[in-house]
N, C-alpha and C positions, 0 to 999 in steps of 0.2 A: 110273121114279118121277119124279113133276114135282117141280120144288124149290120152295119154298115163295114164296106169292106170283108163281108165274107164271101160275095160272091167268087166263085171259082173260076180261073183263068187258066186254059192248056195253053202252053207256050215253045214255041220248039227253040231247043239250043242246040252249038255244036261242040261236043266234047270228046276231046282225042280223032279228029276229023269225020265224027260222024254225028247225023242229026235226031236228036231225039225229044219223046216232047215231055213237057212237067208244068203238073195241074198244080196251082197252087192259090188261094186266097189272096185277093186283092193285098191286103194289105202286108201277107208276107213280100210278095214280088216287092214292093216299095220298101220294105225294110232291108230288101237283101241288095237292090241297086243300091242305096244307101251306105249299104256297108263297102259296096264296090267302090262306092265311088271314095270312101274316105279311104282305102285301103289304096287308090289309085290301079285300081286293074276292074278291066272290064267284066259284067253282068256272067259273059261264057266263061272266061277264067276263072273265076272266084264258085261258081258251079261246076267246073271242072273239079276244080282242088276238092271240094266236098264227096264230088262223086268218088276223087282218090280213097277217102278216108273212111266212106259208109260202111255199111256191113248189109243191111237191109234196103229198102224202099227211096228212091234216090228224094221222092216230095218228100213224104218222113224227114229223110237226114235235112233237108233244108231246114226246114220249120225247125229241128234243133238246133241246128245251126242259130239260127237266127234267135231261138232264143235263152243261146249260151253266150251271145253275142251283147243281147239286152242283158244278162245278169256280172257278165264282165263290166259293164260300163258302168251298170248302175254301184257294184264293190269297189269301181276306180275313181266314181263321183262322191261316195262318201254315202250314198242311198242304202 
């Protein structure tokens, strides 16, 4: 049985005017709009900017992203 939210979703975005796609688990794409949104820039922006920063694998660099993102908030909540 898959656990919830691991299903895998290809998604195409456009970064630096070109279109490209990135597989990622349900439940990261929601964390990473999430962050877009309180960040107030859009889903391709804020995948942009990542893609600036990677080194490797651009799904890879998301999923860190997103979860250096959760460990920032949770050091900033007191968690």
């Amino acid at each position: 049985m898959t656990p919830p939210g691991a299903n895998s979703r290809k998604r195409s975005v456009l970064i630096a005017g070109h279109h490209t796609s990135v597989s990622l688990e349900d439940d990261f794409w929601a964390a990473l709009k999430e962050i877009a949104e309180a960040r107030g820039v859009s889903l391709n922006r804020l995948i942009a900017e990542i893609d600036r920063e990677r080194g490797g694998n651009l799904s890879s660099a998301i999923r860190i992203f997103v979860l250096h993102n959760l460990k920032e908030a949770r050091r900033a909540g007191g968690k």
